[in-house]
C-alpha positions in Angstrom: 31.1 9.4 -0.7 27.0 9.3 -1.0 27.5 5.5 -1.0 29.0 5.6 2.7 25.9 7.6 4.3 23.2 5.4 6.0 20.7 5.2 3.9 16.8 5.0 5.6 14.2 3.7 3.6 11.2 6.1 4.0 7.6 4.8 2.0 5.3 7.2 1.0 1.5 5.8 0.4 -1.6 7.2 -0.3 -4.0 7.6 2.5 -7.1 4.7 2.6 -9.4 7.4 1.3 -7.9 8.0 -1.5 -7.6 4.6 -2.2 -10.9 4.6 -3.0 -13.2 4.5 -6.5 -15.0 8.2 -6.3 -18.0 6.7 -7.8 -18.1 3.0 -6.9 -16.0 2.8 -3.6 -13.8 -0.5 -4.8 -10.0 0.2 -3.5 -7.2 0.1 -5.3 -4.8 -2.6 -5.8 -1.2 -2.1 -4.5 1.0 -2.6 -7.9 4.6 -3.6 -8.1 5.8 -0.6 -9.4 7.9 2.0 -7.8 9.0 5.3 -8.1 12.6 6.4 -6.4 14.3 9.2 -5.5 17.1 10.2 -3.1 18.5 13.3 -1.2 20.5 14.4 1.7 19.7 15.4 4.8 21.5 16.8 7.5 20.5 15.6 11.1 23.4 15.1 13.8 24.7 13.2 11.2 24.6 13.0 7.1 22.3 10.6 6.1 20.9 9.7 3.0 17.2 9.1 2.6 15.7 7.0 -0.2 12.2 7.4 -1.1 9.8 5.0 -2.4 6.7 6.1 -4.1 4.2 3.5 -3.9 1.6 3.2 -6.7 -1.9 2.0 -6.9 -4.3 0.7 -10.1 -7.2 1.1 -11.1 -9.7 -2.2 -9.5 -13.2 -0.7 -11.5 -14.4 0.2 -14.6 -15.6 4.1 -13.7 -14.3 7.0 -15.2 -12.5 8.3 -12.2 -10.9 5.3 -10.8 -9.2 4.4 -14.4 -5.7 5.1 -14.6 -2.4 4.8 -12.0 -2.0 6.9 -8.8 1.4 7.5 -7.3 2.2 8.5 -4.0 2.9 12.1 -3.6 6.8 13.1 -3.8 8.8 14.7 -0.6 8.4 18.2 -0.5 11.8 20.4 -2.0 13.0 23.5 -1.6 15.2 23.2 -5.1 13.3 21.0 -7.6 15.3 17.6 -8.8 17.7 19.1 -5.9 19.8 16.2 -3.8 19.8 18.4 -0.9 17.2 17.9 1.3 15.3 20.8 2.9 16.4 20.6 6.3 19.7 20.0 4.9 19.4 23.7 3.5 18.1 25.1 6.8 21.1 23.8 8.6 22.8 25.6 5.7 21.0 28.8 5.9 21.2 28.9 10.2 25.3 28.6 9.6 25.5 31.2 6.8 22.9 33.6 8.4 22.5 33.1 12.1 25.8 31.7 13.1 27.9 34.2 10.2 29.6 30.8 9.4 31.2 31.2 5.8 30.5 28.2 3.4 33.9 26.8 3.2 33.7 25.5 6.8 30.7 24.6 6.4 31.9 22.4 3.7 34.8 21.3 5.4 32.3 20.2 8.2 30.5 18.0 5.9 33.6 16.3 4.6 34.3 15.5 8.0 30.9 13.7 8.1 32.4 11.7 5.2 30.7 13.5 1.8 32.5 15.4 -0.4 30.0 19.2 -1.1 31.8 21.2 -3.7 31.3 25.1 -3.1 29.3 25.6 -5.8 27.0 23.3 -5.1 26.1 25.3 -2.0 26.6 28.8 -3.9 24.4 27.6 -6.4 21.9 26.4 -4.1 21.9 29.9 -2.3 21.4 31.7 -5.6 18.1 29.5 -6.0 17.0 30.5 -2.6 17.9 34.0 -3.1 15.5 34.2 -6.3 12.6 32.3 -4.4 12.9 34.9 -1.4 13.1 38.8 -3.3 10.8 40.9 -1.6 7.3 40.6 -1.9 7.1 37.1 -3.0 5.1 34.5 -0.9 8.6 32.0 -0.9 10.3 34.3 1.3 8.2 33.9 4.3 8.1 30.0 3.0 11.8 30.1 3.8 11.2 31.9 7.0 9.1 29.7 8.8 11.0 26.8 7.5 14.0 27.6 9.3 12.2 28.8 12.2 9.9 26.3 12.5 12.9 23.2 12.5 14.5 25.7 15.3 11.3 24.9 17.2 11.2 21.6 16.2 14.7 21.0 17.6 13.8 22.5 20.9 10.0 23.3 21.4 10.6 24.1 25.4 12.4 27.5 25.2 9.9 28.9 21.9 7.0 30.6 22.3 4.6 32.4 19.7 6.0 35.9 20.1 9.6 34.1 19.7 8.5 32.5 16.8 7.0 35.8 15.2 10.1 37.7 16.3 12.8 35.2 14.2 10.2 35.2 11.4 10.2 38.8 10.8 14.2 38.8 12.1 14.8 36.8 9.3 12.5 38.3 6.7 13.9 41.7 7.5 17.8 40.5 7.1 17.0 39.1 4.0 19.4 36.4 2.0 21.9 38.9 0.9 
């Protein structure tokens, strides 16, 4: 159940800059309104983030500071997806790197308590599969994702010429 994951509250705001009138430098108020979204990430654990857009209006009369500004939205690998990206690079390390087929990776996440249907995850992969075809710009994207959260998770044993190694590694076994 998506109900029984923890759920951390993560704010997104807009930088002091660019909280600022262009032209006559008043700032923004803070308004009570609030965009939210969810998704799922995979860390040790499932967890389920929410995200809170914060918006701003306008505190001036000039052209550029009319209207409302919204926090910029979490970055996605699949647009309106619930899966969160690092909860498709765990994904894509099992499937690729570890040869792990999908059905234990579901089982694995019902054992974290959430209940993944296969075609969720096939689906998913079919999205990714289009973003990556040879030649396009995603497929390195994807790349250094997943490399770069295998850094992330242990920065001590990678080096550049590692790095540059899994990238093409994984560039040249493609998402077949």
């Amino acid at each position: 159940m998506r109900a029984d994951l923890p759920e951390p509250i993560i704010h997104h705001t807009l930088e002091p800059s660019q909280l600022v009138c262009p032209c006559c430098g008043k700032v923004r108020p803070e308004l009570s309104l609030r965009e939210q979204s969810q998704e799922i990430g995979w860390e040790v654990r499932l967890v389920r983030r929410r995200h809170v857009r914060f918006r701003y209006g306008p505190n001036c009369q000039c052209p550029q500071g009319r209207g409302i500004v919204t926090a910029p939205k979490a970055a996605k690998l699949i647009a309106k997806g619930l899966l969160a990206v690092d909860f498709w690079v765990e994904v894509l390390l099992k499937k690729f790197e570890f040869q792990q087929p999908l059905q234990r990776t579901i089982r694995e996440v019902a054992a974290h308590g959430m209940h993944l249907s296969g075609g969720t995850l096939s689906g998913g992969l079919k999205k990714i599969k289009e973003m990556v075809q040879p030649g396009r710009s995603a497929e390195f994207s994807v790349a250094v994702a997943v490399v770069n959260y295998e850094v992330a998770r242990s920065p001590q044993i990678w080096g550049l010429r590692e790095v540059i190694s899994e990238v093409g590694g994984y560039l040249s076994r493609g998402l077949n």
